[in-house]
C-alpha positions in Angstrom: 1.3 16.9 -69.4 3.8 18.8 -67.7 7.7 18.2 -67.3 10.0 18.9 -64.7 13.5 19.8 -66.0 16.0 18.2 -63.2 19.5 20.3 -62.8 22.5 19.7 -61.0 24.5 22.5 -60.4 27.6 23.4 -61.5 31.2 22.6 -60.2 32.6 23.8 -57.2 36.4 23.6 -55.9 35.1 20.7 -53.5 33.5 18.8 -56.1 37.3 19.0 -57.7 38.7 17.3 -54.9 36.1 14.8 -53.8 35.3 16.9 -50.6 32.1 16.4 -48.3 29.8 19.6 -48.9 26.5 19.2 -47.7 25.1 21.7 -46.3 28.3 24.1 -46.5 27.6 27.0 -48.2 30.3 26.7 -51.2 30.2 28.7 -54.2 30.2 27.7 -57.7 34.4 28.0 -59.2 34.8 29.7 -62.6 34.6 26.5 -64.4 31.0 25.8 -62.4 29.8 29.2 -63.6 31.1 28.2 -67.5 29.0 25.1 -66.9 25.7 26.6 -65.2 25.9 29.3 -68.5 25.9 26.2 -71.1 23.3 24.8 -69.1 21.1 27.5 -69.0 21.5 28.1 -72.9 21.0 24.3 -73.7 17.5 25.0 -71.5 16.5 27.7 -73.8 14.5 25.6 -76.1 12.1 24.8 -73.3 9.3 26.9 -72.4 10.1 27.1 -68.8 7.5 28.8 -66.7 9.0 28.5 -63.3 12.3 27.9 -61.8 13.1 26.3 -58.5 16.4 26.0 -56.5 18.4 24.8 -53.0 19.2 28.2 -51.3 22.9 26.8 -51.4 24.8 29.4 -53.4 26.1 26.4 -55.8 22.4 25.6 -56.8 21.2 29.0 -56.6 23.6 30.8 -58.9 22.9 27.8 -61.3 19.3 28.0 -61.1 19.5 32.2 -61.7 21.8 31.3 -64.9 18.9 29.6 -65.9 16.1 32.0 -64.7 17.3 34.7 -66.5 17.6 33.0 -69.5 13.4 32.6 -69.7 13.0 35.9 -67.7 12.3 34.7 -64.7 13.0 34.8 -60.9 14.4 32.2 -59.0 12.2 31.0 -56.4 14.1 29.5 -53.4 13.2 26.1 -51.8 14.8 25.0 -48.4 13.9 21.5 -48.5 16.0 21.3 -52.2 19.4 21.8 -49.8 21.2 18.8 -50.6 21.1 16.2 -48.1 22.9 17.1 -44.7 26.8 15.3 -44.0 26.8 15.9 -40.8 30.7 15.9 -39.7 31.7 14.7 -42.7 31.6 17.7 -44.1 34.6 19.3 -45.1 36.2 16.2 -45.3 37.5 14.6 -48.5 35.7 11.3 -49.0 39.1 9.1 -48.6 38.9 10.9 -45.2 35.8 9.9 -43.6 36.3 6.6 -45.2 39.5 6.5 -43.0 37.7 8.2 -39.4 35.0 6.3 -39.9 35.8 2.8 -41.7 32.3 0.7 -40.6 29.8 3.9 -41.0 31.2 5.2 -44.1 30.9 1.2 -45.9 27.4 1.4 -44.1 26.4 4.7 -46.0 27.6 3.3 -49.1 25.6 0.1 -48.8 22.4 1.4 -47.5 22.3 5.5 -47.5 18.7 5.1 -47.0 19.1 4.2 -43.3 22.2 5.2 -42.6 23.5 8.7 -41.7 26.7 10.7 -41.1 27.1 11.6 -37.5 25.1 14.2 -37.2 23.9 13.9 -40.6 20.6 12.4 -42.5 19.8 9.4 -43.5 18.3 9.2 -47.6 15.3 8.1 -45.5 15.2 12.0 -43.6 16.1 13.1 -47.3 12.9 11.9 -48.8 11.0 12.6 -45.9 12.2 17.1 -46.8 12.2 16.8 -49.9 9.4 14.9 -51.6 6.3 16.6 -50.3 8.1 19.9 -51.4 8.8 18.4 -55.1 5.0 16.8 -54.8 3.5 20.3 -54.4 5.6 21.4 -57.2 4.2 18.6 -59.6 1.0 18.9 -58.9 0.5 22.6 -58.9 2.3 22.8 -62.7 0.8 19.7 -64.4 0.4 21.4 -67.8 3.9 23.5 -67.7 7.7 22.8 -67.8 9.3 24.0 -64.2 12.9 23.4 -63.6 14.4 22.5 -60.4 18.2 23.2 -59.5 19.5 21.3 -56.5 22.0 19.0 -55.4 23.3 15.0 -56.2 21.7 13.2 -53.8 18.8 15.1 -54.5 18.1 14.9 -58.1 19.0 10.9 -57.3 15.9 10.8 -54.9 13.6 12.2 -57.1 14.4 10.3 -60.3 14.1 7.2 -58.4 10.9 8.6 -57.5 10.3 9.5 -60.7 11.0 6.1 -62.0 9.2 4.1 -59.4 12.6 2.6 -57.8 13.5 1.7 -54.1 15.5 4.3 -52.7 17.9 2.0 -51.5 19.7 2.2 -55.3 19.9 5.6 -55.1 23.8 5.5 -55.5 23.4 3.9 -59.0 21.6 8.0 -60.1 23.9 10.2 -58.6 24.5 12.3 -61.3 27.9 15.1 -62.7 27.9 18.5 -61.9 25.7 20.1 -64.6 23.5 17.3 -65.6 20.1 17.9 -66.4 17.2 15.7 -67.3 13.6 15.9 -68.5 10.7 14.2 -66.4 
């Protein structure tokens, strides 16, 4: 049976201050790139066959980290861009909490049907991203992939993975730099 090895990337200035990235483009910082090397040396005792990633900078030089590591290239997967803020991006979180009090406690209560102006819904999420992590599963059954994205990401697939309602996605939202085994 195969696993999927689930990564996070690595820190970013943003993540430091609690603000909105989305789908901004925003590099890993020097501590991010310390992180996404210890990650990518703790993966060395898998036998990683293939390594996927969000095209976002922050995931991608994470997931090469990684690549390189098992000798690999990095193959690139749009729908792994982590899931779109809308006009809250940019904006510390104690910000849009502040512009936009009733949304913002919405998004917090039910992501799954709620979205940033703008923005997607956990619902539009799953709807990019699981036939493109589907695919992967099923075309590497019998090898270990990994897949490098984003928070809300990795949270939609575990609860896929685990067979839980999307709608508690907020309680698997993991750190910058976690990784787990499916």
């Amino acid at each position: 049976m195969g696993k999927i090895v689930l990564v996070r990337h690595g820190e970013t200035d943003w993540n430091n201050i609690g603000r909105i990235q989305g789908w901004t483009d925003v590099p890993l910082n020097s501590n991010g790139m310390k992180q996404a090397d210890k990650t990518a040396k703790a993966l060395q005792k898998f036998q990683i066959t293939a390594v996927f990633s969000s095209p976002l900078k922050r995931a991608l030089s994470t997931a090469e980290k990684i690549a390189e590591k098992h000798e690999l290239e990095t193959t690139v997967i749009p729908e792994f861009s982590e899931i779109n803020q809308g006009l809250w991006e940019g904006l510390l979180s104690k910000e849009a909490k502040s512009q936009f009090p009733s949304l913002y406690k919405n998004w917090q209560s039910d992501p799954y049907n709620t979205s940033p102006p703008g923005g997607e819904s956990v619902k539009m999420l799953a709807e990019r991203v699981l036939p493109a992590y589907k695919k992967i599963k099923e075309h590497n059954k019998k090898t270990t992939v990994c897949i490098v994205s984003h928070k809300v990401v990795m949270a939609l697939i575990k609860c896929l993975h685990r067979n839980i309602d999307f709608k508690e996605i907020m309680n698997f939202l993991p750190k910058n730099a976690e990784w787990e085994v499916l």
